[in-house]
C-alpha positions in Angstrom: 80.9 102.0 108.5 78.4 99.9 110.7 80.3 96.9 109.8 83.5 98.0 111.6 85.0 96.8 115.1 85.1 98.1 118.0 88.2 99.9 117.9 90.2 100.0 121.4 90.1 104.0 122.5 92.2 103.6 125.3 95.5 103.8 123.7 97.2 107.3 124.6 97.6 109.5 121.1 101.3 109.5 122.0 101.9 105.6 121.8 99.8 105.3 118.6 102.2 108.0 117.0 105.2 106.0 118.0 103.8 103.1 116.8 102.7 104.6 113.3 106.0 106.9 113.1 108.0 103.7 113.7 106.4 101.1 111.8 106.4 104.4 108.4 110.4 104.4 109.1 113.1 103.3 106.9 116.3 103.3 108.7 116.6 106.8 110.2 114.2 108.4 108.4 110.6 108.8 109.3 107.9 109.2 107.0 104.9 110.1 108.8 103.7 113.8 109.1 100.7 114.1 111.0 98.1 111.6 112.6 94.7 112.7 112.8 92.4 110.8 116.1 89.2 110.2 115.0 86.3 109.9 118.1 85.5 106.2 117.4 89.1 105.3 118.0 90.3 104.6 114.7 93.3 107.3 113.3 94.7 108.4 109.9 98.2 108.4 109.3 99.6 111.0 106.5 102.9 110.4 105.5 105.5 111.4 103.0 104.9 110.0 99.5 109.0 108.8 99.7 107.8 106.0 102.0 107.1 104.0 98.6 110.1 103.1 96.5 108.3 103.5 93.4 109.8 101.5 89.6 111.4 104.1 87.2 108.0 103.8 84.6 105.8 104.7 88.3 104.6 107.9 89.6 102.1 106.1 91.9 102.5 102.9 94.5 101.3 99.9 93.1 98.1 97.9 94.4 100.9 95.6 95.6 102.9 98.3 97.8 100.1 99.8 99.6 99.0 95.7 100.3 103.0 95.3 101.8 102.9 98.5 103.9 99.4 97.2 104.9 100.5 93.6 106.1 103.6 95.1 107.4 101.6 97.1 109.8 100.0 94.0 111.0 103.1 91.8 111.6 104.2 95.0 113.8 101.1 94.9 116.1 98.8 92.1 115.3 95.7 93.5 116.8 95.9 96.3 114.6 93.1 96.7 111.7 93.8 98.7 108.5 90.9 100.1 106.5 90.7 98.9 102.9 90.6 102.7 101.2 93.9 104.8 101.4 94.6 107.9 99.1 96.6 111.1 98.5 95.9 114.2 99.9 95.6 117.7 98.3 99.1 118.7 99.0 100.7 115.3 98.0 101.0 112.8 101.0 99.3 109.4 100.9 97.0 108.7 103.9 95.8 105.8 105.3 93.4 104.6 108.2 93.9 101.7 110.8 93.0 101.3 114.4 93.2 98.5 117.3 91.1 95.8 117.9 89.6 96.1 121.9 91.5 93.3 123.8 
């Protein structure tokens, strides 16, 4: 990971949750269910595999999905930076890691 920014640790847990909870959202619903704070300031988002409207012959997202959810994330706050790797967890939710570029 020596390759990575500098990610901006200023930003209160609270408004990175909003941000995440928000921008994992479709209408009312909200698909995030935890965000883990990692000390170099970058954070993991684990969220309800539902997020992902999946085709009938899918039981994963597509390679194309996760690259919409990760561009989508960007057009929401451009100085955030999504890490490449995202995944599923033990019990079922996907995960993925992003933080914020310093200013």
């Amino acid at each position: 990971m020596s390759n990575l920014p500098t990610f901006d640790r200023t930003r209160h847990p609270d408004a990175v949750r909003n941000f995440i909870s928000q921008a994992l959202s479709r209408g009312n619903t909200r698909f995030l269910r935890d965000l883990i704070v990692y000390e170099d300031g970058h954070y993991r988002a684990v969220f309800s595999p539902d997020y992902f409207i999946l085709q009938p012959d899918r039981d994963v997202p597509s390679k194309s999905q996760w690259n919409t959810l990760k561009k989508h994330l960007k057009r929401v706050d451009n100085r955030v930076f999504v890490f490449k790797d995202y995944g599923e967890t033990d019990d079922g939710f996907y995960w993925l890691d992003f933080g914020f570029f310093v200013d």
